[in-house]
C-alpha positions as CSV (number, residue, x, y, z in Angstrom):
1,X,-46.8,-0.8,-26.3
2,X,-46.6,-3.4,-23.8
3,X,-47.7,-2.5,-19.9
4,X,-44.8,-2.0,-17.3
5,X,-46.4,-5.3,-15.4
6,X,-45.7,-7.1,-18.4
7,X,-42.3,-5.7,-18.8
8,X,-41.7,-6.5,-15.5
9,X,-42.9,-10.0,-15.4
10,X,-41.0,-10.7,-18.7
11,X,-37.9,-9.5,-17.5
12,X,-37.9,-10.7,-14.1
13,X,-38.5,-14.1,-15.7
14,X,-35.4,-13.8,-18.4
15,X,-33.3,-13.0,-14.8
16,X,-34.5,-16.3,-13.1
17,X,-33.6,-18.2,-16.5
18,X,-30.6,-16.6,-16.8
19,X,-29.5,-17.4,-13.0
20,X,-29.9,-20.8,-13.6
21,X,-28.3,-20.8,-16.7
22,X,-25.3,-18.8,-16.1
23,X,-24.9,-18.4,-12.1
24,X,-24.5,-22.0,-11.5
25,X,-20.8,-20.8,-9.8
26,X,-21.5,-18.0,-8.0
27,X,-22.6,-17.8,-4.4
28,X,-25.4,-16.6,-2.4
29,X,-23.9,-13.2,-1.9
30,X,-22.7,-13.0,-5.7
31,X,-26.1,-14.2,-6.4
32,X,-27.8,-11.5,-4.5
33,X,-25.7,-8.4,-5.7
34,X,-26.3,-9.4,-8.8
35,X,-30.1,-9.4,-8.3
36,X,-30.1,-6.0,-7.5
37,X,-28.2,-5.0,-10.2
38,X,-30.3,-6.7,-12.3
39,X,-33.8,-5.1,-10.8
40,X,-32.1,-1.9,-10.8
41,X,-31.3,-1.9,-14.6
42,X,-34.8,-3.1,-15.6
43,X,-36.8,-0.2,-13.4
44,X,-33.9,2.1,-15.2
45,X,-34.9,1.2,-18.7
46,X,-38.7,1.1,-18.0
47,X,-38.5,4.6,-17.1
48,X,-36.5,5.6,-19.6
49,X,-38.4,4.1,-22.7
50,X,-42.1,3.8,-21.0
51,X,-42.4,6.4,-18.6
52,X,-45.8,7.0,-19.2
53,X,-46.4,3.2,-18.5
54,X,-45.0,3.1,-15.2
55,X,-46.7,5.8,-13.6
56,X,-50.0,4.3,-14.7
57,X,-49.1,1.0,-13.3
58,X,-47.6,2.7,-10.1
59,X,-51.3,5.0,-10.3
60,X,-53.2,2.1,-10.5
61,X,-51.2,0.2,-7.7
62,X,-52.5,3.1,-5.4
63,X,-56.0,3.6,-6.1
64,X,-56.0,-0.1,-6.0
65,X,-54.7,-0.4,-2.4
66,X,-57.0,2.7,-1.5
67,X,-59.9,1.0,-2.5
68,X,-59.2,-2.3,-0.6
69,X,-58.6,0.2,2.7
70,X,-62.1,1.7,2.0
71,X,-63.9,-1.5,1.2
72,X,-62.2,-3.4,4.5
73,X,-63.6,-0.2,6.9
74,X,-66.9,-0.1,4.9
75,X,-67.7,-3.9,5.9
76,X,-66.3,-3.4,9.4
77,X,-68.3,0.1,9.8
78,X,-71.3,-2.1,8.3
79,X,-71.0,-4.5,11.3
80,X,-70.6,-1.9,14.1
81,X,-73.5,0.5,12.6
82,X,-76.0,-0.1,15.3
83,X,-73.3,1.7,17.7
84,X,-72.9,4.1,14.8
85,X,-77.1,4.8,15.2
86,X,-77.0,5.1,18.4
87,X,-74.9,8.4,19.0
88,X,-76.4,10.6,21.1
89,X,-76.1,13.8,18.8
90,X,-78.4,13.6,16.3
91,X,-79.5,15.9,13.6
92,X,-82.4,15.0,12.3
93,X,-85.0,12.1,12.2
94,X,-83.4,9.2,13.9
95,X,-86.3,6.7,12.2
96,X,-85.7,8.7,8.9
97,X,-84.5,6.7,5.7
98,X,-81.2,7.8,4.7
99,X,-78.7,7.8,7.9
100,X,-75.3,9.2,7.7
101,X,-72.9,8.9,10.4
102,X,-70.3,11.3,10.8
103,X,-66.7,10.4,12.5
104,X,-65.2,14.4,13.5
105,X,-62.6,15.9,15.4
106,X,-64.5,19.0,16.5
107,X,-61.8,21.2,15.8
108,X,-60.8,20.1,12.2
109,X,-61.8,22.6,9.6
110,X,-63.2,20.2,7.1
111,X,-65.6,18.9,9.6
112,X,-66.3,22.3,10.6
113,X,-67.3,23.2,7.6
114,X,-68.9,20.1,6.5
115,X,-71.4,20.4,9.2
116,X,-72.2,24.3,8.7
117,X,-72.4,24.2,5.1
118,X,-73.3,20.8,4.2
119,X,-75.4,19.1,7.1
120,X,-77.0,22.2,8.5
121,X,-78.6,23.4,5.4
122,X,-79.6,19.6,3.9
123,X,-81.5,19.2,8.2
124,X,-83.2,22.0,7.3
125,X,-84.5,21.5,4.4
126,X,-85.4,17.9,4.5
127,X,-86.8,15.7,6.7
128,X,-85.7,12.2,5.1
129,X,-82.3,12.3,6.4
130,X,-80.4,12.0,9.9
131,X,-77.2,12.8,10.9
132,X,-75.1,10.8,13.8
133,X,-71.9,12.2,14.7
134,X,-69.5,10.9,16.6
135,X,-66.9,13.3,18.1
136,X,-63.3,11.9,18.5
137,X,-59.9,12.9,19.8
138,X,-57.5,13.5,16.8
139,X,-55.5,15.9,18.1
140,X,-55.4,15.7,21.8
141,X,-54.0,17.7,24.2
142,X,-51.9,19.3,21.6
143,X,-48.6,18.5,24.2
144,X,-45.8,20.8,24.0
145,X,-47.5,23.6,22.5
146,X,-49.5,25.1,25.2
147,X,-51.5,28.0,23.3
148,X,-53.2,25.4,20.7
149,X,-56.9,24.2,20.9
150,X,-57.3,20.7,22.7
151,X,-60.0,18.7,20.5
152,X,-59.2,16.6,23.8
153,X,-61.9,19.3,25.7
154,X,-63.6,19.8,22.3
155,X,-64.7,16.3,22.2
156,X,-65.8,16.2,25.9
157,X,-67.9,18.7,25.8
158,X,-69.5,18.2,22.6
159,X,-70.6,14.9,24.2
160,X,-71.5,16.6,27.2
161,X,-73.7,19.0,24.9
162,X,-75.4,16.8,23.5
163,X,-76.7,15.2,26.2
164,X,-78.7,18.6,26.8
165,X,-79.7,19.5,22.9
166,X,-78.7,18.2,19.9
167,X,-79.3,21.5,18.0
168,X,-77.9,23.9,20.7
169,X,-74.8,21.5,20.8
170,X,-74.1,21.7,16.7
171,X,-74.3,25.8,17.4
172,X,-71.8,25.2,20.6
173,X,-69.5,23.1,18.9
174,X,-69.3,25.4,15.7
175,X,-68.0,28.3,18.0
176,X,-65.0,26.6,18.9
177,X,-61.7,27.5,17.0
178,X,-60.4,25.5,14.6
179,X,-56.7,23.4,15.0
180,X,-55.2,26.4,12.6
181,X,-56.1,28.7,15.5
182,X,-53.2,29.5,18.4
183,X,-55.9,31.2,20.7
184,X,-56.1,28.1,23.3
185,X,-59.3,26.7,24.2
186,X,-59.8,27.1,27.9
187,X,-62.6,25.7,30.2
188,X,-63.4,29.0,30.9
189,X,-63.7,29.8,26.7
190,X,-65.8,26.7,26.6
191,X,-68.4,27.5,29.3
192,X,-68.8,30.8,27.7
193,X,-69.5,29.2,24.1
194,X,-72.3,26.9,26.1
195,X,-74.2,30.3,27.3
196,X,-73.6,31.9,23.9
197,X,-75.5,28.5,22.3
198,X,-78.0,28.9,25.3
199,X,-76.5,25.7,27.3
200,X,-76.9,25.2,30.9
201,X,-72.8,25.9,31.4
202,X,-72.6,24.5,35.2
203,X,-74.1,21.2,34.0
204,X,-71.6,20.9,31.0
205,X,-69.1,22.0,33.0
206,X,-70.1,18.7,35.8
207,X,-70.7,16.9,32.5
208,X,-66.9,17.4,31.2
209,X,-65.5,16.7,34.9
210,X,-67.7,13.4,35.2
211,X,-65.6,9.9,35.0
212,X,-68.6,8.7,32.9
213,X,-67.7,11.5,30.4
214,X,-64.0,10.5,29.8
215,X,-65.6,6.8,29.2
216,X,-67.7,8.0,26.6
217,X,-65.1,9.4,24.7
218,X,-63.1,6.6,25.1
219,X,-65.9,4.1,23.8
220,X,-66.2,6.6,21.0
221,X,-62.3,5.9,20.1
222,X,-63.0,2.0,20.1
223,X,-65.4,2.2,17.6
224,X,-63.4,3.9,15.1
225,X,-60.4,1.5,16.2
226,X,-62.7,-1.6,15.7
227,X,-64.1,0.5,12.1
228,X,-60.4,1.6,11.2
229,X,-60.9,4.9,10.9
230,X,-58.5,6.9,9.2
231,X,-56.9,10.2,11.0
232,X,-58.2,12.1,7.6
233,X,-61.0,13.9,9.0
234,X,-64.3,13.9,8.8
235,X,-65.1,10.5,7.8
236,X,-68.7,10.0,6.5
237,X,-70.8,6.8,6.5
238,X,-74.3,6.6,4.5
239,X,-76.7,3.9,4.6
240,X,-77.5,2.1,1.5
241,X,-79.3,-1.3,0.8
242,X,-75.2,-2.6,0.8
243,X,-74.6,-1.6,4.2
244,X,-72.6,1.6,4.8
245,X,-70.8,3.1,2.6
246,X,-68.0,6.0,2.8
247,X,-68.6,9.1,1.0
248,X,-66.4,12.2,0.7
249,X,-67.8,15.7,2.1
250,X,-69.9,16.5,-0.9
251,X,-70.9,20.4,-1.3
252,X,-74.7,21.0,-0.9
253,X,-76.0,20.3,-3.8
254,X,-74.1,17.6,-4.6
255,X,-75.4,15.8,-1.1
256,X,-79.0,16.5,-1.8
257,X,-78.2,14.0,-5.7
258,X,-76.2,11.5,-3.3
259,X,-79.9,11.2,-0.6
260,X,-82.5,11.2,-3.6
261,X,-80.7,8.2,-5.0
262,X,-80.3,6.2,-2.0
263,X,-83.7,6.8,-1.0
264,X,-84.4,5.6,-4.6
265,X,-82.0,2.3,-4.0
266,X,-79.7,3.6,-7.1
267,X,-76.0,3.4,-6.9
268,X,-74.9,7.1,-5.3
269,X,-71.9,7.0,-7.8
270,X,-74.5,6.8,-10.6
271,X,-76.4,10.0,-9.5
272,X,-73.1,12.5,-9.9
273,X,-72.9,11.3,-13.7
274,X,-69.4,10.3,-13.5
275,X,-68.0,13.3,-11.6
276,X,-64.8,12.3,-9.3
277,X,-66.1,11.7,-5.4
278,X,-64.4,8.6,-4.8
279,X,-62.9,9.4,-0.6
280,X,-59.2,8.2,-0.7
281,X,-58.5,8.1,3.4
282,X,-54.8,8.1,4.3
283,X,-53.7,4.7,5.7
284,X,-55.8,3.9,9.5
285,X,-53.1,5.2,11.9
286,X,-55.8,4.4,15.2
287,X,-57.6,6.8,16.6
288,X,-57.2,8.1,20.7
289,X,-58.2,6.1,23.2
């Protein structure tokens, strides 16, 4: 059976013969409609007789383009990854062997539960591995609907958390609600998270007020510009002996495979024999500045 890009290539090129042959008369705009009606009949009787062909083609197409979109933010998250290393919330060892840098909206739920399930446990447990996460902005200030979270605040004081404890700050930021949630996240709501964590809440609260704050947010949002960070949250970098490569938000177990084979300079792919953990990020919209 031959592929739909053969078809298409075959008949496209019958089309252009036959123009020349028998359209010698016609003008542009004669030319043009019958183009159309040409292209038209072709994708028609593709669909019709090799179905099954032309979603494969169109399948591959997409997974093609994904992959070009993951490989061009790998090589520019590759070049920016001593910014990446030096986050100021760190989990972890920061001089341990296998780094992972973690792009999150602190209200997400993925991230959310990326960090409590997948990045609390594996800190605990080992010692060979250090988290960086960098807090952005997805979701703003959530304008025109007044009783939503504001990852806007999130973000800030996360930041401002962790310039006090990286541990107490992961427990802080895990208190927040989620973007699902309608309950709206309030200074007041936020200060009262930071004594729950055990935070010093009158210096967050100076810390989220300060200009330098809003600048580190902002230089947060230029990385993952100048990275092209996709608005599909969170967005997870691990160093390998290739530079940094994107990895999807394994489950536990699968995570602890993903470190024992970097740290052995294998292929991370290799260790999950096979299984499907290719990240396919939506297209980079930008991130906030």
């Amino acid at each position: 059976m031959q592929s739909v890009k053969s078809l298409l290539c075959s008949s496209i090129l019958a089309f252009f013969v036959g123009c020349n042959n028998n359209e010698n008369g016609k003008n542009e705009s004669q030319k043009s409609e019958i183009s159309e009606q040409r292209i038209v009949e072709v994708v028609r009787k593709m669909l019709a007789e090799h179905p099954e062909d032309f979603v494969t083609a169109i399948d591959a197409g997409v997974q093609k383009r994904q992959q070009e979109v993951i490989t061009k933010i790998e090589q520019n998250a590759t070049s920016n990854q001593s910014k990446l290393f030096n986050a100021k919330l760190v989990i972890g060892d920061s001089k341990a062997p296998v780094k992972l840098a973690l792009f999150f909206d602190p209200l997400e739920p993925v991230s959310k539960k990326f960090i409590s399930e997948v990045m609390m446990p594996i800190a605990k447990e080992r010692n060979d591995v250090a988290f960086f996460l960098v807090p952005v902005s997805v979701y703003g200030e959530q304008e025109g609907n007044a009783s939503a979270p504001t990852s806007l605040l999130a973000a800030k004081a996360t930041i401002a958390a962790s310039f006090q404890n990286s541990q107490k700050a992961v427990d802080f930021l895990l208190k927040f609600p989620d973007i699902r949630d309608h309950t709206a996240l309030t200074t007041t709501r936020v200060l009262q998270f930071a004594k729950e964590a055990g935070l010093d809440s009158e210096k967050l609260k100076s810390d989220i007020e300060n200009e330098s704050m809003q600048q580190e947010l902002i230089a947060h949002g230029r990385i993952a510009i100048d990275i092209g960070i996709p608005l599909q949250m969170p967005v997870i970098f691990i160093s390998t002996n290739k530079g940094l490569e994107m990895i999807p938000a394994f489950i536990k177990d699968k995570m602890d495979l993903v470190v024992d084979a970097v740290k052995a300079n294998r292929p991370w792919q290799d260790a999950l024999n096979n299984q499907e953990v290719s990240p396919k990020p939506t297209e980079p919209e930008g991130a906030k500045k």
